[in-house]
C-alpha positions as CSV (number, residue, x, y, z in Angstrom):
1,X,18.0,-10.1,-17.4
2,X,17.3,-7.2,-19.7
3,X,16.2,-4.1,-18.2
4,X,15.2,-1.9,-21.3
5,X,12.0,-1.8,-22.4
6,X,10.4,-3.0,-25.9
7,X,9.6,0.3,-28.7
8,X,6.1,-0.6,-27.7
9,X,6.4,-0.2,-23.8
10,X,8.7,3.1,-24.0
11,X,6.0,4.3,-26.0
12,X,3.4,3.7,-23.6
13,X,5.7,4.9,-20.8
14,X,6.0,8.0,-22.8
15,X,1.9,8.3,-22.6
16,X,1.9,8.2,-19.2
17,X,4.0,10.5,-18.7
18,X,2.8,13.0,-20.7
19,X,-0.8,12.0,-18.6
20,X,0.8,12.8,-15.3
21,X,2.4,16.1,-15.8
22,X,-0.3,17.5,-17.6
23,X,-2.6,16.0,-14.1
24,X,0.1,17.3,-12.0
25,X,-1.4,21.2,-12.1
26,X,-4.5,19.4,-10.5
27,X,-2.5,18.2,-7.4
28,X,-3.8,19.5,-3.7
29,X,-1.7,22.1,-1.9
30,X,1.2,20.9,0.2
31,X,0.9,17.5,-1.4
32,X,3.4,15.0,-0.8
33,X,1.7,11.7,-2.1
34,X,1.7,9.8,0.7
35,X,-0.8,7.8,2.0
36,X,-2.0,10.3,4.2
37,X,-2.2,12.6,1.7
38,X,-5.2,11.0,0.3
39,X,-7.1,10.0,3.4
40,X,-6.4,12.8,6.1
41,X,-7.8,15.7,3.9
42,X,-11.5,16.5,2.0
43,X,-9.2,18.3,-0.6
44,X,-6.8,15.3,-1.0
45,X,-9.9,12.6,-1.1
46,X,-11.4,14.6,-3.7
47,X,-8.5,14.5,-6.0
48,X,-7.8,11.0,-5.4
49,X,-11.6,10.4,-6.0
50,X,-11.0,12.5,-9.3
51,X,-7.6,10.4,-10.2
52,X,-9.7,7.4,-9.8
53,X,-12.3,7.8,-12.3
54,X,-10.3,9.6,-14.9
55,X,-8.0,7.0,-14.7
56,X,-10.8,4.4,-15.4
57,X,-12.6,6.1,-18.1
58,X,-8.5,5.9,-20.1
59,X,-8.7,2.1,-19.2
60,X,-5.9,2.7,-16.8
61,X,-7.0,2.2,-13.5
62,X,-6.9,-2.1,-13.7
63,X,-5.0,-2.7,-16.8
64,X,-3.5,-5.9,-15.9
65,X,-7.0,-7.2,-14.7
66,X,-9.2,-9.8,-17.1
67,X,-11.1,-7.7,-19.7
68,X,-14.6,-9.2,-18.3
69,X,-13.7,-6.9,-15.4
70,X,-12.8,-3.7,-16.9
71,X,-9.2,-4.5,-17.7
72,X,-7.1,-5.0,-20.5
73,X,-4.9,-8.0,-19.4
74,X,-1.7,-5.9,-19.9
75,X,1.8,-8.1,-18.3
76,X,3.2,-7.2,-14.8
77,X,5.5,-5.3,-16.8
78,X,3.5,-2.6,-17.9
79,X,1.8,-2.9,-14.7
80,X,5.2,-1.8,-13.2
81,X,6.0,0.8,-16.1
82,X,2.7,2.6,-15.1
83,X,2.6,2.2,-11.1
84,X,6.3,3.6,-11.6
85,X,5.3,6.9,-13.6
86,X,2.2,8.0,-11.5
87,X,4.4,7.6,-8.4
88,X,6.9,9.6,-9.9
89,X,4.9,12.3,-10.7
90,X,2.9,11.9,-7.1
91,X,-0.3,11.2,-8.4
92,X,-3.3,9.1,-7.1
93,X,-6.5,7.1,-7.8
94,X,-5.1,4.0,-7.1
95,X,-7.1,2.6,-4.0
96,X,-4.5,0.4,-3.0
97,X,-6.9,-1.7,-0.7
98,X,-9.5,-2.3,-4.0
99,X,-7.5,-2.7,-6.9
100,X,-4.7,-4.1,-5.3
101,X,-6.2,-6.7,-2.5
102,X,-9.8,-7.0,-3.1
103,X,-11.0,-7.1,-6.2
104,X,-7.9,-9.8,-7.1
105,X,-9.4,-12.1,-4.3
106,X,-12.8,-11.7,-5.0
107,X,-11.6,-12.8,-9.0
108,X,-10.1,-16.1,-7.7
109,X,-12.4,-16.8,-5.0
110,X,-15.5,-15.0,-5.1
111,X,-19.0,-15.8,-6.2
112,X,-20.6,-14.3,-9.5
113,X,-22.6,-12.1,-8.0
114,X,-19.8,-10.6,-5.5
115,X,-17.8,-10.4,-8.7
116,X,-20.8,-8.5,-10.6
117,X,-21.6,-6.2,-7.4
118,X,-17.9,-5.3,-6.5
119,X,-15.3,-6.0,-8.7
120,X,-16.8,-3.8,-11.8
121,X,-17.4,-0.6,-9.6
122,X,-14.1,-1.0,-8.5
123,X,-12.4,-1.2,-11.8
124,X,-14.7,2.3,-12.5
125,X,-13.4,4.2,-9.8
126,X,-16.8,4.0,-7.9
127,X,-16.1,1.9,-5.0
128,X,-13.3,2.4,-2.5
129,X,-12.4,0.2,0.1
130,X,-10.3,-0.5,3.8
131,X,-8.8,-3.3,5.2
132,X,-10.7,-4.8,8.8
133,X,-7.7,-7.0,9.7
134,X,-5.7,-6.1,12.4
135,X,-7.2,-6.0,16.1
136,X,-6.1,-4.6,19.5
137,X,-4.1,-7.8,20.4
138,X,-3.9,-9.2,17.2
139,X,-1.9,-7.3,14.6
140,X,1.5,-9.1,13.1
141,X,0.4,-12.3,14.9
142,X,-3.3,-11.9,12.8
143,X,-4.3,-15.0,13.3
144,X,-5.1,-14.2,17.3
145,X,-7.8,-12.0,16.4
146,X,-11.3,-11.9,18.4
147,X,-13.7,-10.4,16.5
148,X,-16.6,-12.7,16.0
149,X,-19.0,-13.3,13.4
150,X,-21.7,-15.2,14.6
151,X,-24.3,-16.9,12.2
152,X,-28.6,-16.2,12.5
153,X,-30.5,-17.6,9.5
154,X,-29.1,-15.3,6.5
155,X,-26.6,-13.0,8.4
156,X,-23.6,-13.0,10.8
157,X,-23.9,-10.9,13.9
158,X,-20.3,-9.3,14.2
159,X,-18.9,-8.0,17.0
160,X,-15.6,-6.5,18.1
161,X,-12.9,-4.3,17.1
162,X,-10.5,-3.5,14.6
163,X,-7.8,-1.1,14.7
164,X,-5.2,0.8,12.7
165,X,-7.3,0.8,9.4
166,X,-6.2,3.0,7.0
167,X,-8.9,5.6,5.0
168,X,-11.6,3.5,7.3
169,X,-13.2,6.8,7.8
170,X,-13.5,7.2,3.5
171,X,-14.0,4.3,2.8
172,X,-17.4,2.5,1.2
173,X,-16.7,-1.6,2.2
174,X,-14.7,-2.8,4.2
175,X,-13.5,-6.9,4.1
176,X,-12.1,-8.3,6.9
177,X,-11.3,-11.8,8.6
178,X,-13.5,-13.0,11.8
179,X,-13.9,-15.3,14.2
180,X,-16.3,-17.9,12.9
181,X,-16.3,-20.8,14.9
182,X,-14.7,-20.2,18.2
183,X,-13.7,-23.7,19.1
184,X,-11.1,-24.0,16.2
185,X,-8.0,-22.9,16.6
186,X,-6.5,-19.5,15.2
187,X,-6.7,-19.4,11.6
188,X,-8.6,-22.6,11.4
189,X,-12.0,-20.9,12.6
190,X,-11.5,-17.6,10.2
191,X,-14.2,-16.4,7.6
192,X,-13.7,-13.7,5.4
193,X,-16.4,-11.1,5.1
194,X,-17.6,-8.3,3.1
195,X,-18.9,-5.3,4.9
196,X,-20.5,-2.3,4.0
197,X,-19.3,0.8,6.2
198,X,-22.7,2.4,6.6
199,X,-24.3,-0.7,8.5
200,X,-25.6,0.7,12.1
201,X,-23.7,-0.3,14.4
202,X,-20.6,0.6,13.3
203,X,-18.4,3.1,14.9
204,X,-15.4,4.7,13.3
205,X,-12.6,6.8,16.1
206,X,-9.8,8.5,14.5
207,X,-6.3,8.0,15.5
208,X,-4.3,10.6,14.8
209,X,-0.3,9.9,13.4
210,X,2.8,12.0,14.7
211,X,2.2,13.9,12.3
212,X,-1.1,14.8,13.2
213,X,-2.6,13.0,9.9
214,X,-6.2,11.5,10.1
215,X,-4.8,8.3,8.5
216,X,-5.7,5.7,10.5
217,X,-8.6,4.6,12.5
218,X,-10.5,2.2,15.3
219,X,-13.3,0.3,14.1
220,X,-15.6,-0.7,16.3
221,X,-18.4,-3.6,15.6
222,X,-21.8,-3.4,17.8
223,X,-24.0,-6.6,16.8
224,X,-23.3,-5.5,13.0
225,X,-25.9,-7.6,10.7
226,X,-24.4,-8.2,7.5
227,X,-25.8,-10.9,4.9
228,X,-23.9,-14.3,4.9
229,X,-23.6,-13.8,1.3
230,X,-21.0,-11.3,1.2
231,X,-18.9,-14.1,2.7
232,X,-15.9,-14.9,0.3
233,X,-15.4,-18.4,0.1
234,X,-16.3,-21.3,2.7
235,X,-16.9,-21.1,6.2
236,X,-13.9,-20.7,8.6
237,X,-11.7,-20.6,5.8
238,X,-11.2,-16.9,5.6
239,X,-7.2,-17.3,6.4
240,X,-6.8,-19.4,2.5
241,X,-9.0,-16.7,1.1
242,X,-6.4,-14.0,2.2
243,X,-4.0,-15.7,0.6
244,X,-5.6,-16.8,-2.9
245,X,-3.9,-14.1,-5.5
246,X,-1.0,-12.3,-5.9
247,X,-1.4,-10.9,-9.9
248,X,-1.4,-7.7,-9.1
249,X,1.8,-5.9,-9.6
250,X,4.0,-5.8,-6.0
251,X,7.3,-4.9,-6.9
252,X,7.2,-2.1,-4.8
253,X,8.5,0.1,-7.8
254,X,6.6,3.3,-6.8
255,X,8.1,4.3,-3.7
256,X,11.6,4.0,-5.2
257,X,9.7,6.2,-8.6
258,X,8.3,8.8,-5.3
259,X,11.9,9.0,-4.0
260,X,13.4,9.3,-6.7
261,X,10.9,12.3,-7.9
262,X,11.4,13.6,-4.4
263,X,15.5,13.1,-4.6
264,X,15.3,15.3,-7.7
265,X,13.2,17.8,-5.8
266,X,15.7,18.1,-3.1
267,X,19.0,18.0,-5.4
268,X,17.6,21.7,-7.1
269,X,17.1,23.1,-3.6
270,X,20.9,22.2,-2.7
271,X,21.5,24.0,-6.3
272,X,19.3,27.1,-5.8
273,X,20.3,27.8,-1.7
274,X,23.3,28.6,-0.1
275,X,24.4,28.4,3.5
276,X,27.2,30.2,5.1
277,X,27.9,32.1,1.7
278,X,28.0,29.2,-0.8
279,X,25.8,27.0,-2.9
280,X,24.3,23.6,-0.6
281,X,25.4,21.2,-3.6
282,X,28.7,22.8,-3.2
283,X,29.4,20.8,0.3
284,X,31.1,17.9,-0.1
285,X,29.2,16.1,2.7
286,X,26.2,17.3,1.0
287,X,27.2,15.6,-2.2
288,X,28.1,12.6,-0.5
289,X,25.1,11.8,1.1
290,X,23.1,13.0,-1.9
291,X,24.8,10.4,-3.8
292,X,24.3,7.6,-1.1
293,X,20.9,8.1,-1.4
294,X,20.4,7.6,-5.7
295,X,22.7,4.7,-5.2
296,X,20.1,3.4,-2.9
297,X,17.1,4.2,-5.0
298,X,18.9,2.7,-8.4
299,X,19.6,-0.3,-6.2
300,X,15.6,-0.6,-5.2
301,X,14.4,-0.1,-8.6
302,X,16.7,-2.9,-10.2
303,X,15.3,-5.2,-7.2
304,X,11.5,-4.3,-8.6
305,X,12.1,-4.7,-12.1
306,X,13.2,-7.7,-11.0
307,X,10.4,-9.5,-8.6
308,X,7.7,-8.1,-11.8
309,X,10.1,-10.0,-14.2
310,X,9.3,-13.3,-11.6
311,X,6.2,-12.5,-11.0
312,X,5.1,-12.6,-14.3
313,X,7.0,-15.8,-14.6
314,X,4.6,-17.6,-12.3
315,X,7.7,-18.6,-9.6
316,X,5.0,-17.6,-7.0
317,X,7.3,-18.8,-3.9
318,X,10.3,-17.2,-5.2
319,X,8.2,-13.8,-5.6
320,X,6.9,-14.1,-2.6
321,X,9.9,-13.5,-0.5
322,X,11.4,-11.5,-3.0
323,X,8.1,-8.9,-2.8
324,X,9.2,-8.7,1.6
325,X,12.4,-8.1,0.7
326,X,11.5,-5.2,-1.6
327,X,9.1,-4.4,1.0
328,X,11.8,-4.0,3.9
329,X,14.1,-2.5,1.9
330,X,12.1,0.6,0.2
331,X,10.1,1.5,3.5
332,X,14.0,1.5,5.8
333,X,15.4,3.0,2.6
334,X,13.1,6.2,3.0
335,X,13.6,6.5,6.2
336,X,17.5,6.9,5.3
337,X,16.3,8.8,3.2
338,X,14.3,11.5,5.7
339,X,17.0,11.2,8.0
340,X,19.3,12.9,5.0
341,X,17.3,15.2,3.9
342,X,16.5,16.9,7.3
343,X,20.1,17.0,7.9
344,X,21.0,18.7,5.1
345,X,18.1,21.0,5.4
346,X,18.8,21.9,8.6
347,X,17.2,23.4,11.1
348,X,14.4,24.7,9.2
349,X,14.1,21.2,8.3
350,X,11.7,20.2,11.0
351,X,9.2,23.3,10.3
352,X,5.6,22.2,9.5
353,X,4.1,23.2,5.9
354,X,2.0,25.6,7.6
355,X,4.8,27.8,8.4
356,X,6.5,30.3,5.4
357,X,10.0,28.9,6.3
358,X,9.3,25.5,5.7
359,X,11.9,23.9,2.5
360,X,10.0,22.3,0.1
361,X,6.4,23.0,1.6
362,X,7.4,21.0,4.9
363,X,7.5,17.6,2.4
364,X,10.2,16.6,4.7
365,X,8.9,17.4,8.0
366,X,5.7,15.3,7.1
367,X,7.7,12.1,5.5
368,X,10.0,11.9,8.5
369,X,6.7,11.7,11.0
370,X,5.4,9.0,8.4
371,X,8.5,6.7,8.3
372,X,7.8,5.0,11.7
373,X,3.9,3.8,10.8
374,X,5.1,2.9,6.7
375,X,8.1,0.0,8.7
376,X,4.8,-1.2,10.1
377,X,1.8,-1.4,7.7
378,X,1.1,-3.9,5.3
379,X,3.5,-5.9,7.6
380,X,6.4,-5.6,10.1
381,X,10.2,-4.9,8.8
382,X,10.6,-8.1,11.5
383,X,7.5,-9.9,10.0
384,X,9.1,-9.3,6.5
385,X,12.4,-10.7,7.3
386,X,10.4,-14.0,8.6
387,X,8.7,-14.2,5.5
388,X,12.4,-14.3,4.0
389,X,14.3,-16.5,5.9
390,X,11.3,-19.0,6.2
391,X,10.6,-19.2,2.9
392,X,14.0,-18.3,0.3
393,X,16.4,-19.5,3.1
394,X,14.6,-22.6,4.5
395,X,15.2,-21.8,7.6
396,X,13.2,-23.1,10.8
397,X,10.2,-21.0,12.2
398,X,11.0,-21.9,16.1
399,X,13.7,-23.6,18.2
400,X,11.3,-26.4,18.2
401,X,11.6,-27.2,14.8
402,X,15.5,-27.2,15.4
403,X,15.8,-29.7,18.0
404,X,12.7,-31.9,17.9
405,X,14.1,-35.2,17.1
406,X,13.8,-36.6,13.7
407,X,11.7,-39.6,13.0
C-alpha cells in the first residue's frame, strides 16, 4: 500500500496542525492528555468541554459522520489524519464514549427521534456521554451481567450496579446493556438502554486510580425509572445492538501520534540534562533504548494506517481483528515505553508533578500509574488476543470445540 498522502490531505493535515498548536497555549497545567486528564479535574473538563465545541463549530468534531448529522462524510483516512494531529499535539474534545460508540449505534440502529434528540447534540459538542457496561462480576465475560431492567407500562425499572465507568461522574447520558428477561440466557436476554445521569435514584462513588486520578467510577441503580423509549433497538437484543457499527475511525493512530509527541519531549530533555558530567543523549544505553522505542512507535503507526486503509475498504472481519491487535499492541507498547522513560530519568523519575523536581512536570510518573488500567479498558490485552486468534486465525474458542466429534 501507499502510505503518503494526496496534495489535498497534506493540505488538510497542514490545517490541523496549524489548529492545534495555536490551541495548545489553552492546554491545563500539568497536562499529559490522558484520559484522566480530562475526567479527574474541573480545569481539565473545562477545556475538554471548550475543545469540544470549538471543534464543532470548524465542522471537525464528526467529520466522517453523514452530513444529516452534523458531519461532512470525510473517508477513514482523513478521519485518521485528524485523530493523529490532535493526539500529537495532546489536545481534547473528542468524547470518545459519544462520537466514537454512541452516536454511530444510534445511526444504524436507532429510532428517529433518538437520532433527533442525541445524535445532533453530540455532533455540537453539547452532550457528553459514559459507558454502563461492565458490572462487579461481569466485566470481560459482559455477557454475565445482572443488572435488570424490568418493564411497567412506559418505563423499565433498573436496578443494579455498574462499575469502572470512565468520566461517569461528568458525564450527561449514560447507555448501557441490561438484564431484560431473566429467563434467557446471557446475551440472549440483553436490552440496550439510554439513560440520563440525573434520574433519582442514581448513585455515582468515585474510585480512585494509583495514581490518585478520579477516572473511574461505581454506578449504582436504585429502582431507576427511565422511559422504554430510550431503548435502542428490540427487546432483549441489546448484545446485536453493541455490536451494529464500526465507521468510526479505530486504528488506534493517536496513541502512537501521543507517544510519539511525548518521545520527542523526552529526546530534548536527554539533550538539555546531563548526569555524572555529561549530556543524557550522550549514553549509549540511553540512545539505545531511545531508539527501541521510535522503532516501536513507527512500527504502530504503519499498523494504523493500515487497519483505516481496511476499514475503509469494508473487510469488516479482517478490521476487526486487525483493530485488537493495534489495540494490544499500542496500550503494551506505552507501557515499554514508561518503563524506559523512568529509567532513564532516574530517580527523580517517580516524583509527582506537584513536586519542583519532577522531569517533565511528573508526565512520566502519572503515565506509568495509568499503564495498568489502559491494558484493561475498552477490553483485556487477553480478551484482545481472543478476538485474534478466533477470528484472523480460526482457531477454536474451547477444548470442546477441539475434540467434540465431527458429525
Amino acid at each position: 500500500m501507499d502510505f503518503s498522502f494526496t496534495p489535498e490531505q497534506e493540505a488538510l493535515k497542514k490545517d490541523f496542525s496549524e489548529f492545534f498548536a495555536a490551541e495548545a497555549k489553552h492546554l491545563p497545567s500539568n497536562w499529559v492528555g490522558t484520559i484522566e486528564d480530562v475526567y479527574s479535574s474541573d480545569e481539565g473538563w473545562a477545556y475538554h468541554k471548550y475543545m469540544a465545541q470549538t471543534l464543532a463549530k470548524k465542522g471537525w468534531l464528526v467529520r466522517g459522520w453523514p452530513k444529516q448529522y452534523g458531519g461532512s462524510e470525510a473517508p477513514i483516512v482523513e478521519q485518521l489524519i485528524f485523530n493523529e494531529v490532535s493526539s500529537y499535539y495532546m489536545a481534547a474534545g473528542m468524547d470518545i464514549f459519544g462520537i466514537g460508540m454512541c452516536g454511530p449505534t444510534l445511526m444504524a440502529a436507532g429510532t428517529d427521534e433518538q437520532k433527533q434528540e442525541h445524535v445532533l447534540p453530540i455532533a455540537r459538542g453539547e452532550k457528553m456521554w459514559c459507558q454502563l457496561w461492565s458490572e462487579p462480576d461481569a466485566g470481560s465475560d459482559l455477557a454475565a451481567l445482572r443488572s435488570t431492567a424490568v418493564r411497567q407500562g412506559d418505563y423499565y425499572i433498573i436496578n443494579g450496579q455498574k462499575i469502572w465507568t470512565s468520566g461517569g461522574h461528568r458525564a450527561d447520558w449514560g447507555f448501557g446493556i441490561f438484564r431484560t428477561d431473566p429467563n434467557l440466557k446471557r446475551s440472549k436476554g440483553l436490552s440496550f438502554i439510554l439513560v440520563d445521569m440525573k434520574t433519582p435514584g442514581i448513585t455515582i462513588r468515585p474510585l480512585y486510580s494509583m495514581g490518585r486520578a478520579h477516572l473511574f467510577n461505581e454506578i449504582f441503580f436504585d429502582n431507576v425509572k427511565v422511559p422504554v423509549k430510550n431503548r435502542v433497538g428490540e427487546e432483549n437484543q441489546g448484545w446485536n445492538v453493541t455490536r451494529a457499527t464500526m465507521n468510526f475511525e479505530r486504528s488506534n493512530v493517536g496513541v502512537m501520534s501521543w507517544s510519539k509527541s511525548l518521545l520527542g519531549q523526552l529526546i530534548q530533555f536527554c539533550k538539555e540534562n546531563k548526569r555524572d558530567g555529561k549530556y543524557l543523549i550522550d549514553d549509549p544505553f540511553v540512545r539505545q533504548m531511545l531508539a527501541q522505542v521510535e522503532i516501536e512507535i513507527e512500527i504502530g503507526i504503519a499498523m494504523s494506517y493500515r487497519i483505516a486503509w481496511i476499514q475503509e475498504q469494508g473487510r469488516i472481519m479482517e478490521f476487526a481483528s486487525l483493530a485488537s491487535s493495534s489495540k494490544v499492541y499500542g496500550t503494551e507498547m506505552i507501557q515499554r515505553f514508561a518503563n524506559t522513560a523512568l529509567q532513564i530519568l532516574g530517580m527523580y523519575g517517580p516524583i509527582r508533578a506537584e513536586s519542583k523536581w519532577a522531569p517533565l512536570k511528573g508526565v512520566w510518573e502519572a503515565i506509568y500509574q495509568l499503564c495498568p488500567g489502559m491494558n484493561i479498558l475498552a477490553g483485556t490485552s487477553e480478551i484482545q488476543r481472543n478476538t485474534i486468534a478466533w477470528i484472523a486465525m480460526g482457531m477454536p474458542r474451547s477444548w470442546d470445540e477441539v475434540f467434540r466429534p465431527k458429525a
